[in-house]
PyMOL CGO cylinders between C-alpha atoms (Angstrom):
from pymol import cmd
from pymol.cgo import CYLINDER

trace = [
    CYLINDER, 0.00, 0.00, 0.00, 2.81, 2.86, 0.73, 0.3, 1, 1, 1, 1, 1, 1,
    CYLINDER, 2.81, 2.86, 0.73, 4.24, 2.13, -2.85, 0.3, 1, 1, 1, 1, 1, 1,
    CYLINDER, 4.24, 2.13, -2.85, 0.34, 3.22, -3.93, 0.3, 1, 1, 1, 1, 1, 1,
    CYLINDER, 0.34, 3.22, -3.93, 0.53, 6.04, -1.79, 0.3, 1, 1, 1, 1, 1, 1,
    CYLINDER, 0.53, 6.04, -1.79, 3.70, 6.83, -3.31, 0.3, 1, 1, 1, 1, 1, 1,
    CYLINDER, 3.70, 6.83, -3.31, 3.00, 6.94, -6.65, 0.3, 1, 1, 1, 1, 1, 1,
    CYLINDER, 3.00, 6.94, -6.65, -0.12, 8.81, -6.01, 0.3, 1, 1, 1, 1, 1, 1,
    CYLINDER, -0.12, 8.81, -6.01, 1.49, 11.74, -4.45, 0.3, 1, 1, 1, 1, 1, 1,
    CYLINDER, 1.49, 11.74, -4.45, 4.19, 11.62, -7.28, 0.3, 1, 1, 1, 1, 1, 1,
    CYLINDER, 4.19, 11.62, -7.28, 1.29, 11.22, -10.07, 0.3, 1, 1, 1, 1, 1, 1,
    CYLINDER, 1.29, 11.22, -10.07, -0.95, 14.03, -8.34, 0.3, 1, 1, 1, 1, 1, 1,
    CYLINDER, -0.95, 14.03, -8.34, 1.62, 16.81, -6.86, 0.3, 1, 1, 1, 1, 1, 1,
    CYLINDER, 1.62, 16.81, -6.86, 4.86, 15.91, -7.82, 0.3, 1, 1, 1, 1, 1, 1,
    CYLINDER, 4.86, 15.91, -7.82, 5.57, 15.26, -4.54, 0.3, 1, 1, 1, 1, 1, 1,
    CYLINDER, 5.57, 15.26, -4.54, 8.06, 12.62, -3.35, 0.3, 1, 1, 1, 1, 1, 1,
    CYLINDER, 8.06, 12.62, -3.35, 6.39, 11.52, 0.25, 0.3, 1, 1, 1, 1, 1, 1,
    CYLINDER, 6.39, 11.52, 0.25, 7.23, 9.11, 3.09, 0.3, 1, 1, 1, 1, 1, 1,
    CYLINDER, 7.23, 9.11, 3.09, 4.01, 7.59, 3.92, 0.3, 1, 1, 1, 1, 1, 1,
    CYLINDER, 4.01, 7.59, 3.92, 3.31, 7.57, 7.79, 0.3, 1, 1, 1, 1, 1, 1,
    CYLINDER, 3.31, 7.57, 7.79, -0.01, 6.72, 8.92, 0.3, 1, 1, 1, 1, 1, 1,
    CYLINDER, -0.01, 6.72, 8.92, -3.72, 6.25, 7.60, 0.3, 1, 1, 1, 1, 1, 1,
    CYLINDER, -3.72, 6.25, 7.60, -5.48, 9.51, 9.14, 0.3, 1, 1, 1, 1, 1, 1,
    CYLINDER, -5.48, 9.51, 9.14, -8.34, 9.44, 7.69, 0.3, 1, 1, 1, 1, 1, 1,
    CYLINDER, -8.34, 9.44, 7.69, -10.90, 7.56, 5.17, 0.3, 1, 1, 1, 1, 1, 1,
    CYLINDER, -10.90, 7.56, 5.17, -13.47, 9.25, 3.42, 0.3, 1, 1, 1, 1, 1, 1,
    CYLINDER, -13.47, 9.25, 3.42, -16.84, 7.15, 1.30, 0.3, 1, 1, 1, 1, 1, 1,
    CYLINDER, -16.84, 7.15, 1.30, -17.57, 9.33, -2.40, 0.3, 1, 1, 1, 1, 1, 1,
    CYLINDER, -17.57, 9.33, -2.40, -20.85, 8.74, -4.48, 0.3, 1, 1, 1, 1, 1, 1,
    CYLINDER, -20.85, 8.74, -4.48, -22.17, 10.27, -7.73, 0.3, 1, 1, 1, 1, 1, 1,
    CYLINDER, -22.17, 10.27, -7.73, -24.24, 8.65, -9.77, 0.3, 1, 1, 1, 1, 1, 1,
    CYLINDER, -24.24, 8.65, -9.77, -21.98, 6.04, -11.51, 0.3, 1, 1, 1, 1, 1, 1,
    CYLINDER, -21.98, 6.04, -11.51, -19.68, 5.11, -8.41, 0.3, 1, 1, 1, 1, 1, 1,
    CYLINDER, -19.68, 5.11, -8.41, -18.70, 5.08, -5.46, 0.3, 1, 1, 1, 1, 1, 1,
    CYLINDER, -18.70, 5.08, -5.46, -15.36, 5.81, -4.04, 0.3, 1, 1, 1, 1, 1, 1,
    CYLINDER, -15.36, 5.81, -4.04, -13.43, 4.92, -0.94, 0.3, 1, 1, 1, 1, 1, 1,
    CYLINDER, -13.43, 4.92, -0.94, -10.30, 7.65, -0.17, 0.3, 1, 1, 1, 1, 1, 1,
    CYLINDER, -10.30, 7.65, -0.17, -7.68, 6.84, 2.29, 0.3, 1, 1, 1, 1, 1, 1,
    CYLINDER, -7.68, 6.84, 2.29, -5.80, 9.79, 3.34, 0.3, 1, 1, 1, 1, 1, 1,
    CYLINDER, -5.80, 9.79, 3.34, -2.35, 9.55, 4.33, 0.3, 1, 1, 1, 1, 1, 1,
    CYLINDER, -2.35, 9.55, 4.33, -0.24, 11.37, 6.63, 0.3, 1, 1, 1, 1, 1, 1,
    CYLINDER, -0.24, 11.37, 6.63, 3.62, 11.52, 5.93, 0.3, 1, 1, 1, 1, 1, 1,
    CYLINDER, 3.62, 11.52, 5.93, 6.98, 13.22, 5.83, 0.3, 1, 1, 1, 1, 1, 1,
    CYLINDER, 6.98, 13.22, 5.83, 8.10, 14.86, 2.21, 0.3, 1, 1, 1, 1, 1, 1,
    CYLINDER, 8.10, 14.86, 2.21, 11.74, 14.20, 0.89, 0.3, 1, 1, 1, 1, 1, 1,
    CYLINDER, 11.74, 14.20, 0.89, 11.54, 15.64, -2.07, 0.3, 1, 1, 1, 1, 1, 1,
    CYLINDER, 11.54, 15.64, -2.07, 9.89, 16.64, -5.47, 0.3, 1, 1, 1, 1, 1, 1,
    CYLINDER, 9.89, 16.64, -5.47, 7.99, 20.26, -6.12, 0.3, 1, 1, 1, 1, 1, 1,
    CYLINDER, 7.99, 20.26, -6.12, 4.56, 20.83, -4.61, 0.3, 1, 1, 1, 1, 1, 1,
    CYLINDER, 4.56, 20.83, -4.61, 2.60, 21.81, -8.08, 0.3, 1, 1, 1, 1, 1, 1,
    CYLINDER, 2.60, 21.81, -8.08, -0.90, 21.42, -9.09, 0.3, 1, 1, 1, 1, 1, 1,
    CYLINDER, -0.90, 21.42, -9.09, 0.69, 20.72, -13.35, 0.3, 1, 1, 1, 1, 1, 1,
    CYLINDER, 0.69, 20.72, -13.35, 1.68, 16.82, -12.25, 0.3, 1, 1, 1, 1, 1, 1,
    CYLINDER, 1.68, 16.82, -12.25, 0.47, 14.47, -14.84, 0.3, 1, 1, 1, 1, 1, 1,
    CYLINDER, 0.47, 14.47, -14.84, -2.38, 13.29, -12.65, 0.3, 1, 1, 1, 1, 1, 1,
    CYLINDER, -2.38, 13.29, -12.65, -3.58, 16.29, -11.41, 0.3, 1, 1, 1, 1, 1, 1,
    CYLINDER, -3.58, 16.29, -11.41, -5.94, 16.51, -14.28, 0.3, 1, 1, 1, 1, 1, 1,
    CYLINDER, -5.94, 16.51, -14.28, -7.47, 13.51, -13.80, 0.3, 1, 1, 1, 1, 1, 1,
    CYLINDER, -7.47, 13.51, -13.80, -8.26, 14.15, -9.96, 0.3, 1, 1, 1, 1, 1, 1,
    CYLINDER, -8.26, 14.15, -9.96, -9.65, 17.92, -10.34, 0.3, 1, 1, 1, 1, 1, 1,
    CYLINDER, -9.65, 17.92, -10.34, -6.78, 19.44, -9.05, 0.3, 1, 1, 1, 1, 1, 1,
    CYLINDER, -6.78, 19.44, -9.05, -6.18, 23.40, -9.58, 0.3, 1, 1, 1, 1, 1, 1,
    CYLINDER, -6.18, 23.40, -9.58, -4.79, 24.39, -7.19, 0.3, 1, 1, 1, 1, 1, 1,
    CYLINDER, -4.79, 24.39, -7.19, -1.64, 22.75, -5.01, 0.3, 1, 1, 1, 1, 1, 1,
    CYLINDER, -1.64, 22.75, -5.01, -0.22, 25.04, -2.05, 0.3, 1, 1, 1, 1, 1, 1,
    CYLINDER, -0.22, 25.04, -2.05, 0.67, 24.54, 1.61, 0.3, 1, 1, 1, 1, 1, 1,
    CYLINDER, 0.67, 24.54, 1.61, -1.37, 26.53, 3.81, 0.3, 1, 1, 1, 1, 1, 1,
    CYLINDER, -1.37, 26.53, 3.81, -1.38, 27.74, 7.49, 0.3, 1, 1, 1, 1, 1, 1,
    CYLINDER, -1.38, 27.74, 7.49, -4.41, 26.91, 9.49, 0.3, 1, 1, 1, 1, 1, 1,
    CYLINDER, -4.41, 26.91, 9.49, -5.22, 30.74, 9.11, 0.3, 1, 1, 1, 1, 1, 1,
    CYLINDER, -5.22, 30.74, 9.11, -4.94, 30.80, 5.07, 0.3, 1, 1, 1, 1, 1, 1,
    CYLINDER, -4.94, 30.80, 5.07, -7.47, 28.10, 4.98, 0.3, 1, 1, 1, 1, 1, 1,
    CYLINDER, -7.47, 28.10, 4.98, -10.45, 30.02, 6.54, 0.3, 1, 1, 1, 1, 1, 1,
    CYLINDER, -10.45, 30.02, 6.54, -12.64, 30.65, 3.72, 0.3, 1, 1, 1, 1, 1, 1,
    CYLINDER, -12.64, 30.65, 3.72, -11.50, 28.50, 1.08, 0.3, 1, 1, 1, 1, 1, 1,
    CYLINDER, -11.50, 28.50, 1.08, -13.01, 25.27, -0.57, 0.3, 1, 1, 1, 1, 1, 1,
    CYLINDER, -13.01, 25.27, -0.57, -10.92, 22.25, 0.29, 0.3, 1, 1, 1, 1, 1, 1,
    CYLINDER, -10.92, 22.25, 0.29, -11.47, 18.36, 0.60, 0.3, 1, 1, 1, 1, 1, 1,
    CYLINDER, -11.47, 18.36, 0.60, -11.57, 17.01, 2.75, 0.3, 1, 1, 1, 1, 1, 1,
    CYLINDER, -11.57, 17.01, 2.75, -13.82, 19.36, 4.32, 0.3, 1, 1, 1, 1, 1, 1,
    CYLINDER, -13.82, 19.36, 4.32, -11.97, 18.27, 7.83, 0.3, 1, 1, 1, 1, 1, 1,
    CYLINDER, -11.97, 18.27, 7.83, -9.00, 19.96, 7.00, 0.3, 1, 1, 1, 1, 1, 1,
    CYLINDER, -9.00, 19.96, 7.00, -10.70, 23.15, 8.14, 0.3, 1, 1, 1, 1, 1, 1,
    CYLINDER, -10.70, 23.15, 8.14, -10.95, 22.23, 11.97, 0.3, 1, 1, 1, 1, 1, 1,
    CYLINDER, -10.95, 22.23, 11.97, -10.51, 18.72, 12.88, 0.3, 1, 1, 1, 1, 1, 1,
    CYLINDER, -10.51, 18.72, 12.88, -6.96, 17.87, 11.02, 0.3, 1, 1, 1, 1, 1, 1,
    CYLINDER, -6.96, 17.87, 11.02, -5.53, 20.19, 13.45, 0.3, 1, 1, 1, 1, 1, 1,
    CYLINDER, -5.53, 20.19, 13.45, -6.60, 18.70, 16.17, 0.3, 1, 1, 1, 1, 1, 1,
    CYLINDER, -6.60, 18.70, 16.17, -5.77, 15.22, 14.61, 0.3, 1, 1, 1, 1, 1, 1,
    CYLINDER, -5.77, 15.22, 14.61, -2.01, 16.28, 13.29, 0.3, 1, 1, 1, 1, 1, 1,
    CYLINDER, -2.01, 16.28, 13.29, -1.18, 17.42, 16.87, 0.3, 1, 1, 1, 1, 1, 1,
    CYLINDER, -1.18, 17.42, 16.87, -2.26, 14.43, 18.33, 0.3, 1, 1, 1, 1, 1, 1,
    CYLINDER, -2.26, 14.43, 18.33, -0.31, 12.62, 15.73, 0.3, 1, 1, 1, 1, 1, 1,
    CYLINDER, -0.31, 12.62, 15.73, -2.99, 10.99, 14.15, 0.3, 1, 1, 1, 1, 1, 1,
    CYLINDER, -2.99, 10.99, 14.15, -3.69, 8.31, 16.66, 0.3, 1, 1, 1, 1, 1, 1,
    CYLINDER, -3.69, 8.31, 16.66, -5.86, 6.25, 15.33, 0.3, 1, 1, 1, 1, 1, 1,
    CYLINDER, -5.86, 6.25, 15.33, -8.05, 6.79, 11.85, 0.3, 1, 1, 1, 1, 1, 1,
    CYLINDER, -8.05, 6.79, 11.85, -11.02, 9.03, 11.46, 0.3, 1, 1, 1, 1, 1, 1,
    CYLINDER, -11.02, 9.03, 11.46, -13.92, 8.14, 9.50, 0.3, 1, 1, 1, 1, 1, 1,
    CYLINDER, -13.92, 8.14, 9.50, -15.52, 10.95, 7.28, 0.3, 1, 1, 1, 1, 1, 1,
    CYLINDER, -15.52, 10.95, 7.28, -18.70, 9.53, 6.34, 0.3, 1, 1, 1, 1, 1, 1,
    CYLINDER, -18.70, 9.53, 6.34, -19.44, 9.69, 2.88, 0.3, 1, 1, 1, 1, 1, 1,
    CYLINDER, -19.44, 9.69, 2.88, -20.36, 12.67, 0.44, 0.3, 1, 1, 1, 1, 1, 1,
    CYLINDER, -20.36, 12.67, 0.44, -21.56, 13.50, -3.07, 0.3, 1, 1, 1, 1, 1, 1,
    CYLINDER, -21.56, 13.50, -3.07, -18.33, 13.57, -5.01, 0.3, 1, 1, 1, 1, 1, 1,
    CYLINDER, -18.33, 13.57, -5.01, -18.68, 16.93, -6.89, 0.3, 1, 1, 1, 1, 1, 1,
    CYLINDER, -18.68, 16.93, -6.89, -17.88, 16.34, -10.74, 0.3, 1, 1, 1, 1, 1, 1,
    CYLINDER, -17.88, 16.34, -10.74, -17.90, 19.66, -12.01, 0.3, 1, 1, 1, 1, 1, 1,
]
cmd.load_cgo(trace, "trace")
């Protein structure tokens, strides 16, 4: 599973990523499937943080920047627990995994 996770970070945000821990799994639906996200914590070593990385198409990413808690407040992000709860969760060092229920996936 880490070589997944990986290749995924590579694929979507050109990041190179130790992964650490599961923090968090998340249930998508639209009308043809449904999707079950694992979220990853971990430690970069190396790569460029960009939102141009051959997947990021494919996964609806625009956008690719790391934000303070403070530079989040207001802005659309997905997770939606990354607003409050990830805090919370990173300084407890992810301790065990959250479930995030499930949500329309938004195909726009």
């Amino acid at each position: 599973m880490h070589a997944a996770v990986r290749r995924e970070a590579l694929e979507e945000c050109g990041l190179e990523i130790e992964p650490l821990e599961i923090a968090y799994v998340e249930d998508l639906w639209d009308k043809d499937a449904r999707i079950c996200k694992i979220w990853f914590a971990g430690r970069i070593v190396g790569g460029e943080l960009t939102s141009s990385a051959p997947g990021a198409a494919a996964e609806r990413i625009v956008e690719a920047a790391f934000l303070s808690r403070e530079e989040l407040a207001g802005k659309t992000v997905y997770p939606p627990v990354l607003h409050e709860q990830y805090w919370t969760d990173k300084a407890s060092g992810f301790n065990s995994v959250r479930y995030l229920g499930i949500r329309e996936m938004i195909t726009e």
